[in-house]
Steps between C-alpha positions, in 0.01 A plus 500: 500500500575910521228665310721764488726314268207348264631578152204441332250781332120416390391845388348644118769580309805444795791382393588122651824469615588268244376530154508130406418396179492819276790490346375434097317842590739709641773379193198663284494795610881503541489406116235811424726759659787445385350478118348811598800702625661357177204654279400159389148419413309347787167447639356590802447256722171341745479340770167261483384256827248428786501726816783393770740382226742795536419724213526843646832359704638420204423829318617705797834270415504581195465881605795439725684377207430807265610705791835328521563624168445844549107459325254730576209331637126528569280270639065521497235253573210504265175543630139416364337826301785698584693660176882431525561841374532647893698194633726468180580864511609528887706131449696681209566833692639253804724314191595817361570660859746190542734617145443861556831556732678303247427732200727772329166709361293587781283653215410178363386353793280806575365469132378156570340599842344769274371168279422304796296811692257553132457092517442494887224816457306337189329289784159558579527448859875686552489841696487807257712766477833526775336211693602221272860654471516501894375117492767374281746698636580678161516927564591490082198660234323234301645403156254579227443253172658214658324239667180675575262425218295311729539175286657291771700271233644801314557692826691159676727454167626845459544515914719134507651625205612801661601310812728260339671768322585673830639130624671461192700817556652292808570175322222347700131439504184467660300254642136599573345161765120441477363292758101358465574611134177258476302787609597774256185616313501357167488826315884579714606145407491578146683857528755288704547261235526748251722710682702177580497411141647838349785500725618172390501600201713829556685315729443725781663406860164462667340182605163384642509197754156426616367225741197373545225179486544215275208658248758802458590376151153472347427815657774682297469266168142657552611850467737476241584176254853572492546491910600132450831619364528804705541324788771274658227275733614312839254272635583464903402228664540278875856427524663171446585263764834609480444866501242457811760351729783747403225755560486326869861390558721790419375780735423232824885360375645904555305470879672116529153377483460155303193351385468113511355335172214357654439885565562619130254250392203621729598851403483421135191297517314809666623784308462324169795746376358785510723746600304724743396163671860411577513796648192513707562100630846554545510828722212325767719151454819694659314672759320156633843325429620409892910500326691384180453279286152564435313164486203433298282482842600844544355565158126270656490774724572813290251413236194610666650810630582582143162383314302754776746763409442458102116449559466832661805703309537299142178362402251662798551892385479386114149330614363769688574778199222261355122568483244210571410415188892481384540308806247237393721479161757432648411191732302398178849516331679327817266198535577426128847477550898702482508469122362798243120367509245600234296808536229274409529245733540791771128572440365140480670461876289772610150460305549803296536628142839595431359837402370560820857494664713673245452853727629256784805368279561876343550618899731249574715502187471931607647415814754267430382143675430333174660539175401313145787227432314509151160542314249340725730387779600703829671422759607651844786753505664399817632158549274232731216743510294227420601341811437747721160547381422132560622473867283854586133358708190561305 
């Protein structure tokens, strides 16, 4: 069939052309702004799941969503040993930029941009001097004694604090989206929280939606106790059998493309759900498809077309971020098996004292391929990982 015409989108973070089976979530986060614009008490909310589930689609969604309702918005991905303090501070100048037309008082907003520039410049690594105000775009002087003690949790609270009261002036909010939250340093996680935590309790129009790996929880319970409650959590998983074919069948149906059943079986049996799989086995299905409906021999065809693809794009550039000795953990983890395996029983399968490999473990968990599903237990982040490692030679 015309390639041209092939609705369907495998890519990080693209949105599919039919968001099957997120409803629940998107009725959350309906729920949280509207208790929000309403000054209502409500928690922030996180988005928790393996890699190729949909998380950051679903946060750019939500984004979408905030947008629709006049929000300002700013978005960030968290990265390993980087300080949120840079990242936060240009995400709330973009959210901020989005309400400033809207406001009578241009001399509030250039107060908070006077907050915002003192936060931005308490970074170690920002440009001094003129330099950081030409980065961020901001050509007002620096606040002074107002989030720039240096104390990231005392500097975030009184910054948020000041940003919700600008949104607040409008009757809306703001929704700050943290992607790979997972990866925020542990001493930011705790300012976050804190931060976070004193708004709720002013009831300040500013939220925090984070997403990130399934060990996102424990890694904020770890930085403060009360992150349990903070929190509204989401756990994303493969989609239903339901969702998967709806995922399939509406956007060939707006082409007049059907799918036979025998062909929605083979396509559920090889993407297991998971909604970037759909995707990828979909998209090569159509273009080896000789015309409608799509049979499942059509499907017989597609699927090693679409397992080379993943090997190489999905699970090969993942592997090769690896170094040898992670590598060797993870084929030790593979030839165990798909479930969260013991760390223990990682070393017994290669000869070694568990000791040994913890710098080996510590790398991977750095880098994302492994996560712990709890104390003494990891597993792979990224779904059939497992089997990919078992059908590589050697």
């Amino acid at each position: 069939m015309d390639p041209v015409r092939n609705p369907y989108a495998p890519g990080a973070g693209q949105r599919p052309p039919e968001l099957a089976g997120r409803d629940r979530e998107i009725s959350q986060f309906e729920v949280v702004l509207e208790r929000v614009a309403r000054a209502r008490p409500e928690r922030s909310m996180v988005l928790t799941g393996l890699r190729g589930v949909g998380k950051t689609v679903l946060l750019n969604t939500f984004r979408s969503m905030a947008l629709q309702r006049l929000w300002g918005t700013g978005k960030l991905e968290a990265r390993p040993d980087q300080s949120i303090r840079r990242p936060v501070a240009s995400a709330l100048h973009m959210a901020v930029r989005e309400l400033a037309p809207r406001h009578r008082a241009p001399d509030r907003i250039d107060d908070f941009l006077g907050v915002l520039k003192a936060f931005a410049l308490r970074d170690p690594n920002a440009p001094k001097g003129a330099a950081a105000g030409l980065q961020f775009g901001i050509d007002v002087p620096a606040a002074r004694g107002r989030a720039d003690s240096g104390d990231l949790e005392v500097d975030l609270t009184e910054l948020f604090t000041d940003a919700a009261s600008v949104a607040a002036d409008l009757g809306v909010g703001i929704a700050l989206f943290v992607d790979e939250m997972q990866d925020v340093p542990a001493p930011d996680v705790s300012a976050l929280c804190a931060a976070c935590h004193e708004l709720s309790q002013i009831g300040g129009p500013l939220i925090v939606v984070g997403a990130g790996l399934p060990h996102l929880p424990s890694v904020l319970s770890a930085s403060k106790s009360y992150s349990e409650r903070l929190f509204r959590y989401a756990r994303i998983d493969r989609l239903d059998r339901d969702a998967a074919d709806q995922a399939l069948l509406a956007p060939a149906e707006r082409e007049d493309v059907y799918f036979k059943q025998d062909a929605l079986d083979a396509l559920y049996a090889a993407a297991d759900g998971y909604p970037y799989f759909v995707q990828a086995y979909g998209k090569v299905t159509w273009d080896v498809a000789a015309a409608s409906p799509i049979a499942a021999a059509d499907v017989a065809v597609a699927a090693p077309e679409a397992e080379g693809e993943l090997a190489v794009g999905f699970f090969g550039s993942r592997y090769e971020r690896a170094t040898p000795a992670e590598r060797e953990y993870m084929r030790a983890m593979a030839a165990i098996g798909d479930e969260p395996v013991p760390t223990a029983n990682v070393a017994d399968e290669l000869g070694r004292k568990p000791s040994s490999l913890s710098p080996a473990r510590d790398g991977l968990i750095k880098k994302g391929l492994i996560y712990s599903s709890e104390r003494g237990l990891i597993a792979f982040t990224v779904p059939h990982f497992g089997k990919f490692l078992r059908n590589q030679p050697g």
